[in-house]
C-alpha positions in Angstrom: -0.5 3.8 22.0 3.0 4.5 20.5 2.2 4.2 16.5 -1.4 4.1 14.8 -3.1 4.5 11.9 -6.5 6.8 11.6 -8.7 7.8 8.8 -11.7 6.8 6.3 -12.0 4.9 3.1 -14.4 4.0 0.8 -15.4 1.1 3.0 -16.4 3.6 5.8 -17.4 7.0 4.2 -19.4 7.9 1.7 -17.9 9.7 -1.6 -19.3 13.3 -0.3 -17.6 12.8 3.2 -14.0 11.7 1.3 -14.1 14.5 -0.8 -14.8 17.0 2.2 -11.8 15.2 4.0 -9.1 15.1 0.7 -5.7 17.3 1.6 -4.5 18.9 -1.2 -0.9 18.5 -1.6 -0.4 22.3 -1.3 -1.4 21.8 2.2 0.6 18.9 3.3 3.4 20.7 4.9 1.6 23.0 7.1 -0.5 20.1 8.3 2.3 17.8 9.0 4.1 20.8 11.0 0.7 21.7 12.7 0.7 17.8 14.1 4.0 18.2 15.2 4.1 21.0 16.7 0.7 20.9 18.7 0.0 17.8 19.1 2.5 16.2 20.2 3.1 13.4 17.2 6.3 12.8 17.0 6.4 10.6 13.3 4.0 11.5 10.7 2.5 10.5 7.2 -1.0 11.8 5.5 -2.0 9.8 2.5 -5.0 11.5 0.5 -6.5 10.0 -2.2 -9.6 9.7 -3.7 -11.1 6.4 -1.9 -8.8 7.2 1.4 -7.5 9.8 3.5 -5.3 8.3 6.7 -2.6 9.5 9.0 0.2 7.6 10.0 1.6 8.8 13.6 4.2 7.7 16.2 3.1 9.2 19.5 0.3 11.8 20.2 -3.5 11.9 21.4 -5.4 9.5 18.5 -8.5 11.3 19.5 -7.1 14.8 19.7 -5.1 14.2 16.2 -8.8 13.2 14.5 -10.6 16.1 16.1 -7.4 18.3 14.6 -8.7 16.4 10.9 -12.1 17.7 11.0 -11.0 21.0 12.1 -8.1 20.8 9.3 -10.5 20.1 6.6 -13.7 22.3 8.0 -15.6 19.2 9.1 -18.0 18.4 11.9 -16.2 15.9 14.5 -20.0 13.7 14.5 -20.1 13.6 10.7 -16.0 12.5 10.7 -16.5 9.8 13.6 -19.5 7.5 11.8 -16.9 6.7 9.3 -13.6 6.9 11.4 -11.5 4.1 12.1 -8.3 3.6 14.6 -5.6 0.4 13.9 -3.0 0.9 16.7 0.6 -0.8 17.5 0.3 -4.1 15.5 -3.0 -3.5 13.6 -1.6 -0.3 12.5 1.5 -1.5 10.8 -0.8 -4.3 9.1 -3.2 -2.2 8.0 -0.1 -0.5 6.5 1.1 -3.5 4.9 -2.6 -4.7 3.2 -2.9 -1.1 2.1 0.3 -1.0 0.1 -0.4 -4.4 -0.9 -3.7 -3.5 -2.6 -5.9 -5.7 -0.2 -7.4 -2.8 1.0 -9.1 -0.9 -1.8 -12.1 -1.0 -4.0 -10.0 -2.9 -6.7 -8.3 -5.7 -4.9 -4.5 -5.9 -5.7 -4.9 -2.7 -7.7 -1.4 -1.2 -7.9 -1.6 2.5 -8.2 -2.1 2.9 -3.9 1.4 1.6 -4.0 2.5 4.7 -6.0 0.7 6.9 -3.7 1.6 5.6 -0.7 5.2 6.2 -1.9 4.5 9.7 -2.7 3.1 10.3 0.5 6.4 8.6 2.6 8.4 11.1 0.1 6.7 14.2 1.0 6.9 13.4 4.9 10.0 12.7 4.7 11.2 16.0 2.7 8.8 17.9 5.6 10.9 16.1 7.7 8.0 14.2 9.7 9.5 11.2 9.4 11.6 9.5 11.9 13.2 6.2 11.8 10.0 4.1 12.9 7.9 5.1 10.5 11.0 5.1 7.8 11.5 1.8 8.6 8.1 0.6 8.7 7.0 1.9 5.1 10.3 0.3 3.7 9.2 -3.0 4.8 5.2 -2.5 3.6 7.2 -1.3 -0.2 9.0 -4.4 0.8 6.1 -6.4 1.2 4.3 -5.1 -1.3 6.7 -6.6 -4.0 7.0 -10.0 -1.9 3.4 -10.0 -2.9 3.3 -9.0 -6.9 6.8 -11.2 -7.3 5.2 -14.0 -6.0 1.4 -14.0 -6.4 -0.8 -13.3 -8.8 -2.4 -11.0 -7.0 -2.3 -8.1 -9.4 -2.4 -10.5 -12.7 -6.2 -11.2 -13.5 -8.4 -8.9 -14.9 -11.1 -7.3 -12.2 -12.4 -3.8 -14.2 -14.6 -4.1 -17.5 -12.1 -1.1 -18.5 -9.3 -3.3 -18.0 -11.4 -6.5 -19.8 -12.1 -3.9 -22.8 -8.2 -3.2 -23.3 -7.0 -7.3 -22.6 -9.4 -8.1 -25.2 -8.2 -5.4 -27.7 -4.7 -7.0 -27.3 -5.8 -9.8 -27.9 -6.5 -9.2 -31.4 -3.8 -6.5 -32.2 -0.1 -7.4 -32.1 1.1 -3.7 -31.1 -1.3 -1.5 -29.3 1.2 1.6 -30.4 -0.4 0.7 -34.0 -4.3 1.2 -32.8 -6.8 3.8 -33.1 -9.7 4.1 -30.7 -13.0 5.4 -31.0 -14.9 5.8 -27.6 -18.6 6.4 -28.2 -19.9 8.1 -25.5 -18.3 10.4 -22.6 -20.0 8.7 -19.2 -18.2 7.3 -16.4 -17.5 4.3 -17.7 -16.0 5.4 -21.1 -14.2 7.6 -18.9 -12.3 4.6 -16.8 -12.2 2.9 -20.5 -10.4 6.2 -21.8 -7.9 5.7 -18.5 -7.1 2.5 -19.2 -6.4 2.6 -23.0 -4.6 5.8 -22.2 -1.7 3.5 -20.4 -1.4 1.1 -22.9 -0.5 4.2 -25.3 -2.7 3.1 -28.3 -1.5 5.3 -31.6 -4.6 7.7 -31.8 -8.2 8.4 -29.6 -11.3 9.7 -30.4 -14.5 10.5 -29.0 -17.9 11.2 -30.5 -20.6 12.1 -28.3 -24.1 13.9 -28.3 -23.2 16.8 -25.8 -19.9 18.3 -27.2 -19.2 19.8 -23.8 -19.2 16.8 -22.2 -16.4 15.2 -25.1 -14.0 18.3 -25.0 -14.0 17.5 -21.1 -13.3 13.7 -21.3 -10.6 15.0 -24.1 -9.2 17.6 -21.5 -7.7 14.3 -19.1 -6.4 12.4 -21.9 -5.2 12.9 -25.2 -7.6 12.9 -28.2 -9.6 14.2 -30.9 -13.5 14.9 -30.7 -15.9 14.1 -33.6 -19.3 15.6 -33.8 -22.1 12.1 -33.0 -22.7 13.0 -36.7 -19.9 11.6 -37.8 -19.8 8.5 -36.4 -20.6 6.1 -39.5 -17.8 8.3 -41.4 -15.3 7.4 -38.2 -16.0 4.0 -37.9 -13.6 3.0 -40.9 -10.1 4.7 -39.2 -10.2 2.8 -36.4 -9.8 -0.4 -34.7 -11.0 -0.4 -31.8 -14.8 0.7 -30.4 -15.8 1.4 -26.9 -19.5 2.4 -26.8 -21.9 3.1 -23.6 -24.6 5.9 -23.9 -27.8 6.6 -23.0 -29.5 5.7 -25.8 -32.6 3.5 -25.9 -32.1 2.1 -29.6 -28.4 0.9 -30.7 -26.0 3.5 -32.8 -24.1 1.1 -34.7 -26.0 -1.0 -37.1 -24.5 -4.3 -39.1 -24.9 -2.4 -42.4 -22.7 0.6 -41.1 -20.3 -1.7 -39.7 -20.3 -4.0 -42.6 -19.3 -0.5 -44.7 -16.1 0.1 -42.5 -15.1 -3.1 -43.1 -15.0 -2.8 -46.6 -13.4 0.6 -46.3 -10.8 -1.1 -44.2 -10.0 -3.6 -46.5 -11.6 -6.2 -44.0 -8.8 -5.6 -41.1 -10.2 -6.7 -38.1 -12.1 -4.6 -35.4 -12.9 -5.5 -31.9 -16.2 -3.4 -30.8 -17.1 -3.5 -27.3 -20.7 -2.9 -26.1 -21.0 -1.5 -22.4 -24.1 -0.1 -22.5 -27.6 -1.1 -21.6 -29.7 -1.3 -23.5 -26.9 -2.3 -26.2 -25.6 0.4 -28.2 -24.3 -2.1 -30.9 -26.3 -4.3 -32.8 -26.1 -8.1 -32.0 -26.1 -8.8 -35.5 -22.7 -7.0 -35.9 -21.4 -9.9 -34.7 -21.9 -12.4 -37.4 -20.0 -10.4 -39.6 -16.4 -11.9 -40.7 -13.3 -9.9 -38.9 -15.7 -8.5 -36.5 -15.4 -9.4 -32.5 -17.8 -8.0 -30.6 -18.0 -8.2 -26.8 -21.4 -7.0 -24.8 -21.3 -6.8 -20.9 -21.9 -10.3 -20.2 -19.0 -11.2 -22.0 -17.2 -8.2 -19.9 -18.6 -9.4 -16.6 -17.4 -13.1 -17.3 -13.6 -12.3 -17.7 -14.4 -9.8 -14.3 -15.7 -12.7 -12.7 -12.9 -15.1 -13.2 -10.7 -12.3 -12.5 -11.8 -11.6 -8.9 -11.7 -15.6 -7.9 -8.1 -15.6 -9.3 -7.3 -12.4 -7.0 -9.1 -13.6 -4.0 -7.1 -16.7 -3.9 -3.8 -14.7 -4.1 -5.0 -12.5 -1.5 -5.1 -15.8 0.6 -1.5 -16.1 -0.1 -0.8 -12.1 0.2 -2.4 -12.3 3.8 -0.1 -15.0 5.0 3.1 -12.6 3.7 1.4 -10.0 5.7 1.7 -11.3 8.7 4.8 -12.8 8.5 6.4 -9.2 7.5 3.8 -7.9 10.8 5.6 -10.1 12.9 9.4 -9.4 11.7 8.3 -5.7 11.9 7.6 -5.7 15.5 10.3 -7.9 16.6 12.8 -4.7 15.1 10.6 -2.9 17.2 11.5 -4.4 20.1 14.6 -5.0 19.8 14.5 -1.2 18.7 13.4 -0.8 22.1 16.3 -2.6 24.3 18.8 -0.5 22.8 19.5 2.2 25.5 19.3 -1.0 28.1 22.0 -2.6 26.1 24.0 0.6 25.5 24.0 0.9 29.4 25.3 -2.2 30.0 28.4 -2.6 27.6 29.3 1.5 29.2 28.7 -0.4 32.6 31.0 -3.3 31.6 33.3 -1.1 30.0 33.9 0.6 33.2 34.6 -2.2 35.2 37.4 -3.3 32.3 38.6 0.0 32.6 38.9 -0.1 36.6 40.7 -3.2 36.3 42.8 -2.3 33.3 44.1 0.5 35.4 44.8 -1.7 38.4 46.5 -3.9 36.2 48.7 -1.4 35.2 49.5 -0.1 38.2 50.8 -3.6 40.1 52.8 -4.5 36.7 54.5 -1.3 37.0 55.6 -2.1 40.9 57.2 -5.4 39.3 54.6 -8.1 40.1 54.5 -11.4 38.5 52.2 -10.8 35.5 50.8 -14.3 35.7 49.8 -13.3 39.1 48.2 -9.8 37.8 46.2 -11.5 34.9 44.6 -14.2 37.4 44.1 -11.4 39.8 42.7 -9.0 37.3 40.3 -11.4 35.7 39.2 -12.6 38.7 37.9 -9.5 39.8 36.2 -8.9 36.7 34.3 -12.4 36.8 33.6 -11.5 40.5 32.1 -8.2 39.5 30.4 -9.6 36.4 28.7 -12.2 38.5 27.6 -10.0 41.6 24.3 -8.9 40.0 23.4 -11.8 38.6 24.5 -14.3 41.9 22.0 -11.4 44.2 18.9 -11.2 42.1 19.1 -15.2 42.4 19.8 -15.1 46.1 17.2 -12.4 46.5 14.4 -14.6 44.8 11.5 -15.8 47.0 8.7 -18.4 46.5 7.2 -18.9 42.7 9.7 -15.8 41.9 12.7 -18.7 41.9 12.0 -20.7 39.1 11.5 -17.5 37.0 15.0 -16.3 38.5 16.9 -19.1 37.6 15.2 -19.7 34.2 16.3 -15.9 33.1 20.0 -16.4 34.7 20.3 -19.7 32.2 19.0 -18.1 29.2 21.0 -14.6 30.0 24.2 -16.7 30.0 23.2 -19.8 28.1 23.5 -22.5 31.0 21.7 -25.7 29.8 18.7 -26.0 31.7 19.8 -28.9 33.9 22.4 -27.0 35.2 23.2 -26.5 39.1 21.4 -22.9 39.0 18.1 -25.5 38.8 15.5 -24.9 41.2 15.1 -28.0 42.1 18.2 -28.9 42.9 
């Protein structure tokens, strides 16, 4: 087993076992050197992120490099194992491929892996861990991995109610530069919600939320302001858009609190979205004029269409796959018959150059050079054919027709050619 691929994901571990088995990045170095240099891996690649941690190795024990993992990241072996998992040779470089593809992770076709499978091929490569096979074989998966967003629409469709909550915001508002955002709440999901909006670079954020320790911590990964829960009918008016989920068993945000921001706002539009259950919003928020409000259902919908959209491109992705899987290993092999070619243009060269020389030498005694050049390449088709002519003379039994069919396709004889075994 020449190349593999080892490690967990969130398909095979639990969240408590991936976080045990994360690599900082401060630690990447002496972990790639420590693989190199006792255990006899000769290429080498850790990715480590939050739903995956894998190693990607040319040579080496697979089972000695995965006990060196637990023992790297103070782990028992048993508890590593039960969600373990091994792609070697061709399943390795495929598993590659899907992975920087997005067909591997929670979110299918999500893009950031890509990012941090790069990131990962940069650091080994700096560490200088990386040789040519692996160099080569994480070009072509960035290779394949635009194939697959240039041609499907694999990463197009909407598959996160995070992502739905900031599609339908844009919906409504030309520029997201010119939005505010309030988030109501500081859970999980209004934290994914926050991540999103955060890329689209809306103008302003804000969050209001019961427990103010738990705001100033949401506030500490992105950028904006937090409002006491208090405030909340006062903060309704500056901004456009609303992302609530709490706790809460009765809703927040009534129609006649609403119905005053609107007026405050001079009736621009606001797009409220409702993630939590049971609602934080009102449902008769909704009738009012320039409001457009969104509950989960309406969330799960657009989810819903989005992942049918994505597993049909995935369809399409797959087939890329293992087209790139097959050119891959071809190089490989080809990769492989270098030294055997090497050695024989050196071997022919010597012949040429034993001829050359004898050449030479009967020109410089005065003989006819028509008769040196028909001599001279004479010899040379002699010593050309002598290897070939006794590993066909040589051949015994079944062994014949396998002889004569590699002689035809080494030289490119047509098949019915004398060299036949039949004839």
């Amino acid at each position: 087993m020449s190349l593999y691929a080892l490690g967990l994901n969130h398909n095979t571990a639990p969240l408590a076992l991936r976080e045990q088995l994360t690599f900082p990045v401060g630690d990447l170095a002496e972990s790639l050197a420590q693989l190199r240099d006792g255990f006899g891996v000769e290429e080498a690649a850790l990715l480590s992120t939050c739903n995956r941690t894998e190693l990607y190795c040319k040579g080496g024990d697979p089972l000695r490099v995965a006990q060196w993992m637990a023992w790297a990241r103070d782990v028992s072996f048993d508890q590593l194992r039960n969600g373990l998992y091994t792609h070697a040779d061709a399943e390795a470089v495929r598993h590659i491929f899907r992975v920087a593809c997005g067909l591997d992770s929670m979110v299918l076709g999500e893009p950031q892996i890509l990012g941090q499978l790069k990131g990962a091929v940069r650091f080994a490569e700096s560490a200088g861990a990386l040789g040519s096979n692996l160099h080569k074989l994480f070009q072509q998966s960035f290779s394949v991995a635009k194939q697959v967003r240039s041609h499907t629409e694999l990463g197009y469709h909407t598959v996160s109610m995070a992502a739905a909550s900031v599609q339908l915001a844009a919906r409504i508002f030309e520029r997201m530069s010119d939005v505010r955002v309030l988030f109501v709440g500081a859970g999980e999901m209004v934290e994914l919600c926050a991540a999103h909006f955060a890329g689209a670079h809306p103008k302003g954020m804000a969050v209001v939320n019961r427990s103010r320790v738990r705001a100033e911590t949401l506030a500490e990964r992105f950028p904006m302001e937090v409002l006491p829960l208090e405030s909340l009918a006062d903060s309704l008016p500056a901004h456009d858009v609303v992302i609530s989920c709490t706790a809460s068993p009765v809703p927040l945000i009534g129609q006649g609190m609403v119905a005053r921001a609107l007026r405050l706002r001079r009736r621009r539009p606001m797009v409220m979205v409702d993630l939590a259950v049971p609602r934080d919003i009102e449902p008769e928020v909704g009738r009012l004029d320039d409001i457009f409000l969104y509950t989960v259902d309406d969330l799960e919908r657009i989810v819903s269409l989005g992942h049918e959209s994505r597993q049909a491109a995935a369809a399409e992705a797959e087939a890329m796959v293992e087209l790139e899987v097959d050119n891959y290993w071809r190089w490989l092999a080809r990769r492989d018959a270098l030294p055997a070619i090497r050695l024989l243009r050196e071997h022919v060269e010597q012949m040429r150059q034993v001829e050359l020389q004898r050449a030479k030498r009967m020109l410089a005694r005065g003989d006819d050079p028509e008769r040196v050049i028909d001599a001279i390449t004479q010899a040379l088709g002699n010593k050309l054919l002598h290897e070939p002519t006794r590993y066909l003379n040589q051949a015994e039994g079944q062994e014949i027709r396998h002889a004569v069919a590699t002689v035809q396709q080494v030289f490119g004889l047509p098949a019915d050619s004398s060299l036949d075994s039949d004839s």
